[in-house]
C-alpha positions as CSV (number, residue, x, y, z in Angstrom):
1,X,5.1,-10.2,-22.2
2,X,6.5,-12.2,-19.0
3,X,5.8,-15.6,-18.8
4,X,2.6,-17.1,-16.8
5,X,3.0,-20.2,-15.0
6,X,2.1,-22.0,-12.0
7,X,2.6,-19.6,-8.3
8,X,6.7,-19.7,-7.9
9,X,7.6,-21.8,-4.7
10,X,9.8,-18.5,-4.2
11,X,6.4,-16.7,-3.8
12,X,4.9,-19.0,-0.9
13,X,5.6,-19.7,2.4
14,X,3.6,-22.3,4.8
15,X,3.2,-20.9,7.9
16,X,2.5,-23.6,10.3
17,X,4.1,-27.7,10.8
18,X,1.2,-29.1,9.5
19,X,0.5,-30.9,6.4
20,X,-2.5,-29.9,4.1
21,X,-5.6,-32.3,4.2
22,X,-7.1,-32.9,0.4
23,X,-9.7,-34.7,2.2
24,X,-11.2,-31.1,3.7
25,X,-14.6,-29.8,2.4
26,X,-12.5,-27.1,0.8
27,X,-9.9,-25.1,0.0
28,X,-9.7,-21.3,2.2
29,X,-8.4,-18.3,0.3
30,X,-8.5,-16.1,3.1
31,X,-8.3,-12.1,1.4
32,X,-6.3,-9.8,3.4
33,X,-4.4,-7.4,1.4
34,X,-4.6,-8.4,-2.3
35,X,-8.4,-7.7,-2.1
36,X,-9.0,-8.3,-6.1
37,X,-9.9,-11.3,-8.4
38,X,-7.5,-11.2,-10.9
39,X,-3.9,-10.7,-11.5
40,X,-2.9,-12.2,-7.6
41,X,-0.8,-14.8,-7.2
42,X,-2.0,-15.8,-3.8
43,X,-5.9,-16.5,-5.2
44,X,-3.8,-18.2,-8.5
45,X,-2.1,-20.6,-5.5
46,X,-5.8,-21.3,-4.1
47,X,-7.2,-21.9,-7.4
48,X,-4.0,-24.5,-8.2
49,X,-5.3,-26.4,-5.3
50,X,-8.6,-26.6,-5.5
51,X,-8.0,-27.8,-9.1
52,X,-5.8,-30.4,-7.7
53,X,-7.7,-31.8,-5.1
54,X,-11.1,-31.4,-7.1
55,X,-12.4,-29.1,-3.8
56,X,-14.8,-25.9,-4.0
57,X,-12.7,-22.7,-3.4
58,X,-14.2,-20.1,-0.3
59,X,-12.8,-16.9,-0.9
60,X,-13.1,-14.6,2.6
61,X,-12.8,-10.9,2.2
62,X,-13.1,-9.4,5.9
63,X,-12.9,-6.4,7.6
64,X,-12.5,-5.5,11.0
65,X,-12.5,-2.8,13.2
66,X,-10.1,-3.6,15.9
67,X,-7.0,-2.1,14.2
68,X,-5.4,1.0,14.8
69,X,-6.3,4.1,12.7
70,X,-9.4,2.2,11.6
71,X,-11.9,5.2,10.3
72,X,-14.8,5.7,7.4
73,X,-12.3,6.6,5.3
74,X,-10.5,3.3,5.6
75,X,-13.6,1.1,5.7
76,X,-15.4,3.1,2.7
77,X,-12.3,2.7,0.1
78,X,-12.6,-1.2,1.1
79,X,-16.1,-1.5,1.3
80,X,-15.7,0.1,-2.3
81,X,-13.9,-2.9,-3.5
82,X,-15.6,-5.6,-1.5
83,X,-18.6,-4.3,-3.9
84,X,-16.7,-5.0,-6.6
85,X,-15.5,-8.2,-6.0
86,X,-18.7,-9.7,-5.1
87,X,-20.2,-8.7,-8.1
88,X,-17.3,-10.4,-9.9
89,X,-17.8,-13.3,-8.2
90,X,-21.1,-13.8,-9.1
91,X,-19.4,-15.2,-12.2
92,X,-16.7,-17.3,-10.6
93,X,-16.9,-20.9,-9.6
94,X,-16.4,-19.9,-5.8
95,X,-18.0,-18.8,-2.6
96,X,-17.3,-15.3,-1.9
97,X,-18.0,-14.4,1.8
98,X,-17.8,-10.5,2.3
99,X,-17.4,-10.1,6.4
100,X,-17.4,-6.9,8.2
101,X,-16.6,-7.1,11.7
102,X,-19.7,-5.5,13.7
103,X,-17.9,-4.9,17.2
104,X,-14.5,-5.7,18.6
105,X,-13.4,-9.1,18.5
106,X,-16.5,-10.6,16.7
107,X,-14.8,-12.0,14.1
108,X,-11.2,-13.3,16.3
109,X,-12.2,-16.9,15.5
110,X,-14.0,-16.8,12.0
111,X,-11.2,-17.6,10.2
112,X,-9.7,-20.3,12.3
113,X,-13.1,-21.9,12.7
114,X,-13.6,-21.7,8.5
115,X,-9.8,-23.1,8.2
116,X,-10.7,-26.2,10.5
117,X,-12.5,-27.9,7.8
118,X,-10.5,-26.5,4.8
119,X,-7.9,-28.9,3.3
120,X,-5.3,-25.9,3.4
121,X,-5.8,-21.8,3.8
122,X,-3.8,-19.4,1.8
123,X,-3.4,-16.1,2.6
124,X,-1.8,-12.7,1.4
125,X,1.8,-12.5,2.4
126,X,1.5,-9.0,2.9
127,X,5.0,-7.7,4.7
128,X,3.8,-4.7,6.8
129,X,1.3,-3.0,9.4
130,X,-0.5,-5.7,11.6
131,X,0.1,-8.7,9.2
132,X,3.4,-10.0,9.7
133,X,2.0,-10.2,14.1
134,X,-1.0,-12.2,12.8
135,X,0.9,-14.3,10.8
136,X,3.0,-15.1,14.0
137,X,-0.3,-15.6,16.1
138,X,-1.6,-18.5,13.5
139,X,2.0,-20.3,13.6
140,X,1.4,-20.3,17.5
141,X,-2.6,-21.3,17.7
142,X,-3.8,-23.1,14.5
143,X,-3.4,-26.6,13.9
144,X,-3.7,-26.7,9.9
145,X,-1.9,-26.1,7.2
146,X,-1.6,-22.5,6.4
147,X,0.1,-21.0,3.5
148,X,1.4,-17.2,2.6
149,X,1.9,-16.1,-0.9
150,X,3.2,-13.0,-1.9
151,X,1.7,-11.0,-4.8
152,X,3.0,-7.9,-3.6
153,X,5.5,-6.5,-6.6
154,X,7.3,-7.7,-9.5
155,X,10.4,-9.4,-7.6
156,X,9.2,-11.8,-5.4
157,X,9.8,-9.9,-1.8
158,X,12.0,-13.1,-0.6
159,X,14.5,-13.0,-4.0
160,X,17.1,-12.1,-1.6
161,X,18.1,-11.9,2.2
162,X,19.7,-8.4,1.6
163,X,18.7,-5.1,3.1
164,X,19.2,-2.2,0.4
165,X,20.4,0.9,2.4
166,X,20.0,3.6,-1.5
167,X,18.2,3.5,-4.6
168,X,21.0,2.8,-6.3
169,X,22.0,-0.5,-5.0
170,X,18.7,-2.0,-5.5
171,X,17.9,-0.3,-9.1
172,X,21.4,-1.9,-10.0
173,X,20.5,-5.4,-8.2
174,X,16.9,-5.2,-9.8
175,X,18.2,-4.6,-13.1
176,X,20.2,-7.6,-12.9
177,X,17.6,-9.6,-12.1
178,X,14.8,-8.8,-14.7
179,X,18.0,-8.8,-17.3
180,X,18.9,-12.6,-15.9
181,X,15.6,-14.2,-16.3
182,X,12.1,-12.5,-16.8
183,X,10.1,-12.5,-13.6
184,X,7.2,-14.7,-13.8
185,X,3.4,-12.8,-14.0
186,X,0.0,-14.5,-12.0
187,X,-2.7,-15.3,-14.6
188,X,-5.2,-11.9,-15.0
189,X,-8.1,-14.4,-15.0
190,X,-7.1,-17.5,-12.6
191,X,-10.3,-18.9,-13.5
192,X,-10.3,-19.3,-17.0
193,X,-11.3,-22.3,-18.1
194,X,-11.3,-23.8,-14.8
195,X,-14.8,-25.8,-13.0
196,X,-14.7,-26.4,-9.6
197,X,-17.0,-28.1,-8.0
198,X,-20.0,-25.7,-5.9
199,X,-19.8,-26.0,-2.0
200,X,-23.5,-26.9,-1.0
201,X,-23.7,-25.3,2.1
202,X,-20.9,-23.6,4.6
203,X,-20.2,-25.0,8.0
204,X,-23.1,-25.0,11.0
205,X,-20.4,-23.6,13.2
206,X,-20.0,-20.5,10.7
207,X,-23.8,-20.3,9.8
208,X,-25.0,-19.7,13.7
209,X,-21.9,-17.5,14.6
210,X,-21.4,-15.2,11.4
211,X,-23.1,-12.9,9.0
212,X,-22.0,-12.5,6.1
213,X,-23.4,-9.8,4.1
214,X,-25.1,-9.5,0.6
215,X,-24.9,-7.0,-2.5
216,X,-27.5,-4.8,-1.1
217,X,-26.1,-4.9,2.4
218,X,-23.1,-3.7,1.3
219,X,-24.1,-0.8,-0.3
220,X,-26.2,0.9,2.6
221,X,-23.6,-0.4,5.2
222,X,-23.9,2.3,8.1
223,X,-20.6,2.8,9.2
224,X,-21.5,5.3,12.0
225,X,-22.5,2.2,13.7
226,X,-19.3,0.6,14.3
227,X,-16.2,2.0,17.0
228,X,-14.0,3.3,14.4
229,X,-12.8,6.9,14.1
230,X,-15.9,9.0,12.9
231,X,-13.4,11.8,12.5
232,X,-12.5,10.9,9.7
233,X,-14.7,10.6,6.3
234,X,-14.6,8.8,3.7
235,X,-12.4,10.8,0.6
236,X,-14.1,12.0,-2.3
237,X,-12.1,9.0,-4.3
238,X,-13.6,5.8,-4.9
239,X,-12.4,2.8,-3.9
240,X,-12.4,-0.8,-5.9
241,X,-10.9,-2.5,-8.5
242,X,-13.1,-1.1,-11.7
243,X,-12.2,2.7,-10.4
244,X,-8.8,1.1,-9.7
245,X,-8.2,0.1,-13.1
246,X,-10.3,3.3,-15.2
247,X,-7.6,5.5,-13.3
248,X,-4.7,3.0,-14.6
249,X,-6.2,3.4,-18.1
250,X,-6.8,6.9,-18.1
251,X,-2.7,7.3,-17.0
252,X,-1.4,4.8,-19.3
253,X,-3.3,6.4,-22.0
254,X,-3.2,10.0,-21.2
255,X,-1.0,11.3,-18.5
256,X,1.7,9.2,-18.9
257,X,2.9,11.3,-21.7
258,X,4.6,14.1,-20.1
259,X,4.5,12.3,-16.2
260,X,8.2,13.4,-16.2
261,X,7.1,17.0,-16.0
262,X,3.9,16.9,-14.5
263,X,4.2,15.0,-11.3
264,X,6.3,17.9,-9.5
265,X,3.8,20.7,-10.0
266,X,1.5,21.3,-7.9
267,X,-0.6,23.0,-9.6
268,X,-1.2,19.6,-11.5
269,X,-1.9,16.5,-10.6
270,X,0.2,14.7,-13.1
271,X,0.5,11.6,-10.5
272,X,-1.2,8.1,-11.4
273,X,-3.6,8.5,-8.4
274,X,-2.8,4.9,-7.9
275,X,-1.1,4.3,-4.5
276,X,-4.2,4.5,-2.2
277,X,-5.4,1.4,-4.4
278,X,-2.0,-0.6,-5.2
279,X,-1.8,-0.3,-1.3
280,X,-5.9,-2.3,-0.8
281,X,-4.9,-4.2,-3.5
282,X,-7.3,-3.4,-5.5
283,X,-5.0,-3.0,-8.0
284,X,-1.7,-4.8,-9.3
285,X,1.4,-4.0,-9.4
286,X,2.0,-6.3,-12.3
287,X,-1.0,-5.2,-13.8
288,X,0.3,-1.2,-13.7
289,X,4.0,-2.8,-15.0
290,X,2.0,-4.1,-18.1
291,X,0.0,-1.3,-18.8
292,X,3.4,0.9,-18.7
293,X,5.4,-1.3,-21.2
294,X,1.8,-1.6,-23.3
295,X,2.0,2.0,-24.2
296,X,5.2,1.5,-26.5
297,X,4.1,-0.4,-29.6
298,X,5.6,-4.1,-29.3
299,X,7.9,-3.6,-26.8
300,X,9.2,-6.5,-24.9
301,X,11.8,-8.1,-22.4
302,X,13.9,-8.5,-25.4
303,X,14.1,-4.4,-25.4
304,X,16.3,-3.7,-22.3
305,X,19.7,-2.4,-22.1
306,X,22.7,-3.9,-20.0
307,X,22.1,-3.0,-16.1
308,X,23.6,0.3,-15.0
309,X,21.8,1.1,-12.1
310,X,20.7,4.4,-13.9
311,X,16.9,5.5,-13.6
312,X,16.5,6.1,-16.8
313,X,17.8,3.7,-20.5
314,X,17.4,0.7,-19.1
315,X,14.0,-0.2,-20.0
316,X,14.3,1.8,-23.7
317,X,10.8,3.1,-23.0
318,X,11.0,6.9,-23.3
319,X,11.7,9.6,-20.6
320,X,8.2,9.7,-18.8
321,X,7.5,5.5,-18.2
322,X,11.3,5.4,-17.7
323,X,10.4,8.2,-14.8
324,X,7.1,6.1,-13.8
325,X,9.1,2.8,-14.3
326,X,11.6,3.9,-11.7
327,X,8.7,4.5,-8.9
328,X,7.0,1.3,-9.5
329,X,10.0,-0.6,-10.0
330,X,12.8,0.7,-7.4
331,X,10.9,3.0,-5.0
332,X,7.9,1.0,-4.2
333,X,9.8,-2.3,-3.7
334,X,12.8,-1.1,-1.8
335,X,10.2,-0.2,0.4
336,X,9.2,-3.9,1.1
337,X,12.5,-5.3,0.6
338,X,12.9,-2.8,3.9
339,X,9.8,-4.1,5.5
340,X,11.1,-7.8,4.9
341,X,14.5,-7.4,6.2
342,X,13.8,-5.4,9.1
343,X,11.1,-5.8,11.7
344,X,12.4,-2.2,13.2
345,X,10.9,-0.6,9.9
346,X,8.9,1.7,11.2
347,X,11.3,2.5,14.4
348,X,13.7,5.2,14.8
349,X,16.3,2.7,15.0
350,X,16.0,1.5,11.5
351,X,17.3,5.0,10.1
352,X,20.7,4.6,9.0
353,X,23.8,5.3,11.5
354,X,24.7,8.5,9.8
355,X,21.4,9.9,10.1
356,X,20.8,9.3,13.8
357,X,23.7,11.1,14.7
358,X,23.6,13.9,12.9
359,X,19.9,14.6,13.8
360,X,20.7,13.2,17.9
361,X,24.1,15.8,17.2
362,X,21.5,18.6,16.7
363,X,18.4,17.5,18.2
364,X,18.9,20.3,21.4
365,X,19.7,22.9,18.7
366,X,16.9,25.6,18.8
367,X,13.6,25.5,16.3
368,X,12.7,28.4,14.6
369,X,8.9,27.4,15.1
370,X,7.7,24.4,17.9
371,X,4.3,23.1,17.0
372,X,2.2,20.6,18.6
373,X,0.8,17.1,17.1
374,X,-2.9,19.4,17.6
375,X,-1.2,22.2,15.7
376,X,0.0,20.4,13.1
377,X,-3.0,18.2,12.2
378,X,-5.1,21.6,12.5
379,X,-2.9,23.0,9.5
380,X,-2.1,26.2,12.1
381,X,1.3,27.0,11.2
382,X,2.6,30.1,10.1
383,X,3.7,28.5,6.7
384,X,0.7,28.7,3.9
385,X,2.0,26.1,1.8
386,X,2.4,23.6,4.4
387,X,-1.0,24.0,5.6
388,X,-2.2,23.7,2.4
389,X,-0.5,20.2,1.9
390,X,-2.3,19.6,5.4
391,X,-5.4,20.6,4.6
392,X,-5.3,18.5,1.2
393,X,-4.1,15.7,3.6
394,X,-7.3,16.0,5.5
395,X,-9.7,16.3,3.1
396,X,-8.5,13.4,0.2
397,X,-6.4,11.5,2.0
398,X,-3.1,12.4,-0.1
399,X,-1.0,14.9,-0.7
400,X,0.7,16.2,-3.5
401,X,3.9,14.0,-4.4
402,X,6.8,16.9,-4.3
403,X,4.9,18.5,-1.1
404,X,4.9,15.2,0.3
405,X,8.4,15.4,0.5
406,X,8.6,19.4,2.0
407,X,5.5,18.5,4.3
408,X,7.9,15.9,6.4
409,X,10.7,18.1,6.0
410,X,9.1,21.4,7.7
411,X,7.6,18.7,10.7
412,X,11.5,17.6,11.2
413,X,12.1,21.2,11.7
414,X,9.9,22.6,13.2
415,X,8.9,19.8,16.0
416,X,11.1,19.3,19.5
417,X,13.2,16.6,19.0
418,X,13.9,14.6,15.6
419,X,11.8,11.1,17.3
420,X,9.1,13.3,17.8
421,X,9.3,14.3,14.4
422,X,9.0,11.1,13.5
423,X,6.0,10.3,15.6
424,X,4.1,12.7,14.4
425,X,4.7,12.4,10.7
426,X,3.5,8.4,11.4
427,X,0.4,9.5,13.3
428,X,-0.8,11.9,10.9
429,X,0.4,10.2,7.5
430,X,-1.5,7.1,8.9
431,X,-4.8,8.5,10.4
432,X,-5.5,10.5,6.9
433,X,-3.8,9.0,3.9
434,X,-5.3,5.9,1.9
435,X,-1.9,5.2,1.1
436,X,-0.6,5.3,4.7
437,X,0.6,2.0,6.8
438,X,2.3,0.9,3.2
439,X,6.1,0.3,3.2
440,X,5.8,2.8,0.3
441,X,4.3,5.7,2.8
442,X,7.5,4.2,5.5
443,X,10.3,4.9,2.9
444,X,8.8,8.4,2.5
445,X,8.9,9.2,6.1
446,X,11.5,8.0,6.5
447,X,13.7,9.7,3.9
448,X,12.6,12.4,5.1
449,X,14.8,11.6,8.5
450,X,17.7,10.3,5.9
451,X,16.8,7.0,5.3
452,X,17.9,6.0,1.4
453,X,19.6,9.0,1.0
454,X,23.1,10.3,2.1
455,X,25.1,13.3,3.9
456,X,24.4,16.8,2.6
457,X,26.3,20.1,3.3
458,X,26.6,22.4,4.5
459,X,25.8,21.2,8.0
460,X,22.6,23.2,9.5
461,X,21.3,23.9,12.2
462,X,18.2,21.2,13.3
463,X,19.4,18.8,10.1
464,X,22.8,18.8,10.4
465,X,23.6,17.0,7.4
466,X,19.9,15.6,6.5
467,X,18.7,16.8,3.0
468,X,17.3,20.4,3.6
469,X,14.2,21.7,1.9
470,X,12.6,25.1,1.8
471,X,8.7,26.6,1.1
472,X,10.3,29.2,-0.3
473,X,12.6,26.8,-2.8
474,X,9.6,24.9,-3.9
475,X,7.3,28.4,-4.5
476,X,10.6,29.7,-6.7
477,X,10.8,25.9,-8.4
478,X,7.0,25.7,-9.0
479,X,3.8,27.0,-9.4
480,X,1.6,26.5,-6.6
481,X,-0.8,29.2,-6.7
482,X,-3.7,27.4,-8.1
483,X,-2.6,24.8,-5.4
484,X,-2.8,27.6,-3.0
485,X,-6.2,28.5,-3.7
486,X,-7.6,25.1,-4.1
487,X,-6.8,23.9,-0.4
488,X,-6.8,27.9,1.4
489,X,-8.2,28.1,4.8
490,X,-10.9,30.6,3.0
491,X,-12.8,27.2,1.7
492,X,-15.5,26.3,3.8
493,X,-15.1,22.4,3.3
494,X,-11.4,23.1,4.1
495,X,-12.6,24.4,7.6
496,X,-15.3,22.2,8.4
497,X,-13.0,19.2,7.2
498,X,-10.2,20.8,9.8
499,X,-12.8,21.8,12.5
500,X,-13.4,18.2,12.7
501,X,-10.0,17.1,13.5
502,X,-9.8,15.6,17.1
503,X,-7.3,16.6,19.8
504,X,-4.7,13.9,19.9
């Protein structure tokens, strides 16, 4: 297994001039995006501190309403894991403080009002969505030290100051790395063995301003009461860290064994089913790494093969975690080595120059369908298959990996112009999926437009020389009959679910 040691300095980042005050009333862990209590190097920094300066430990969970796509759906997976983690807590030597913001702007100042008597605040160094502008805003208005971690993958995110353009280049590059020196784990259980001494009551200024809500509180939260997108419902999924960690079980231990296969029919569902909580944070990514590598009897760091830059021999773990290994390891953190490098990630611009000029060289040439944003979100194309991914879309809040991939393709093709492609796939991708505003659900939208892949021929029409995909090459590929049936426009939750959907 990796070593476990104290948070790497290359994992932390302060955010502001100022120095940290050990003579505060405590130390501010302030939970944004790793929302769990184990396995997270930004709590593990917290917790260092705290020890240090012999200071109780707040840990702040909130949520607000204020950003965009905000909807039950959203608010039900965290509340999910807010559940969890104050029962955990119960346990812990901290103060756990579960917030959810009742109208706009109620909580704008919690935080900074909490950090004004805290000897330091750490947060979650999260690299995507709203959080790299709020970071900005704190540099510019708080006057205290702040500190960002990162406990977002298995490379630290800041390893290198390189943007990876193909899979390839960073496989080969993160091969290198985990071959050079083992990366360096957060402790599952920061506070093991630790005491910390018990804060005896919080701020006045917090007490008369804030609620903060309770066990019971939590669990018969009405969300129809707040502004956020009704629209929407919660999936049928659970969110939280122990559902979280049954479904990483229950794929390490089952469907792991023929993932290789499995993952590209639809008519399974051979997929971990853990995006929608890597991306909450309910879950780790170094905690899925070690669960992978657990299911070969004594297999350790010691087992890899030279660096190649091949997906699969390098690890010596068997074809189906090689497979998994690759998404995990390569996939899901080129995606927020983009996200680091690039503060255009989620812009037109960012695709690389070959792609925006073949799609601008063909962006006048003629669709064989034109739907609208209202059209597609409706699932009313003339394709069954793609309105079945749709419709799954709708109602779970994921879609099936392969389709995934033909679902962007077919809205390249069949919308006016390449950027409004692009729009749309963001709009809908992000209103519906758990998974969505992730650099993971980026590179897949992306790619779709070209991005970490390369020129294909023959040149097409609408394409040009962007990877072409077909309804009728995945039906001869695959079985998606049962698929078919499952999300039909025949189902009456399919229809009320779509019937639902609000004009743009």
């Amino acid at each position: 297994m990796p070593p476990i040691a104290k948070t790497p300095s290359i994992r932390i980042r302060t955010a502001t001039e100022y120095d940290a005050r050990p003579d505060g009333q405590y130390v501010l862990y302030w939970m944004t995006a790793y929302r769990r209590l184990e396995s997270n190097f930004a709590l593990q920094r917290a917790v260092e501190l705290a020890i240090a300066w012999n200071k109780p430990l707040i840990v702040l969970e909130g949520l607000r309403i204020g950003y965009r796509w905000a909807s039950d759906r959203f608010h039900r997976f965290i509340l999910d894991g807010m559940l969890d983690n104050q029962q955990t807590a119960a346990s812990l030597p901290i103060t756990y403080l579960a917030y959810i913001e009742p109208e706009k702007g109620d909580g704008g100042s919690l935080v900074e009002t909490l950090a004004k008597e805290a000897c330091i605040t750490v947060t979650d160094d999260f690299p995507c969505f709203f959080h790299p502008k709020l970071y900005g805003s704190i540099v510019k208005r708080w006057h205290c030290a702040v500190e960002l971690v990162d406990s977002n993958g298995i490379l630290p995110v800041r390893n290198t100051d390189r943007t990876f353009t193909v899979a390839h280049s960073y496989r080969r590059y993160m091969q290198k790395e985990i071959a050079r020196e083992s990366p360096a784990f957060p402790h599952k259980d920061p506070f093991r063995n630790v005491e910390l001494p018990k804060l005896k009551k919080l701020p006045e200024a917090i007490t008369k301003r804030w609620k903060f809500l309770s066990q019971r509180e939590l669990e018969t939260y009405d969300l129809s009461k707040l502004e956020i997108d009704h629209s929407v419902p919660p999936a049928s999924s659970r969110g939280g860290r122990n559902e979280g960690l049954r479904l990483l079980r229950e794929f390490a231990k089952i469907k792991l064994e023929d993932y290789e296969q499995a993952r590209n029919e639809p008519d399974q569902y051979g997929s971990s089913s853990l995006s929608a909580h890597l991306h909450f944070g309910h879950v780790s990514a170094h905690e899925v790494f070690q669960a992978i590598v657990s299911s070969v009897s004594g297999w350790s760091f010691a087992d890899i093969s030279k660096p190649n830059g091949k997906m699969n021999g390098f690890w010596n773990l068997g074809v189906n975690a090689e497979a998994f290994m690759d998404q995990l390891m390569t996939w899901r953190e080129i995606g927020f080595n983009m996200c680091v490098q690039e503060a255009n990630y989620d812009r037109y611009e960012s695709l690389p120059a070959w792609a925006q000029k073949t799609l601008n060289d063909h962006a006048a040439d003629k669709r064989p369908y034109v739907y609208s944003l209202e059209e597609f979100e409706s699932a009313r194309t003339h394709d069954t298959l793609w309105n079945a991914a749709q419709r799954q879309l709708v109602l779970e809040g994921r879609i099936h990996n392969y389709l995934r991939m033909l679902w962007g393709k077919k809205i390249l093709h069949w919308s006016q112009t390449p950027r409004e492609a692009l729009d749309i796939m963001i709009q809908l991708n992000n209103k519906y999926a758990l998974d969505g505003r992730d650099p993971n659900s980026y590179s897949g939208i992306f790619w779709v437009l070209g991005r970490y892949d390369r020129a294909w021929g023959p040149e097409r029409e609408v394409f040009g020389k962007i990877r072409y995909m077909t309804s009728e090459s995945t039906r001869s590929k695959f079985s998606v009959k049962g698929y078919l049936q499952r999300y039909s426009d025949g189902t009456s939750s399919s229809q009320a679910a779509i019937k639902k959907v609000k004009k743009p």
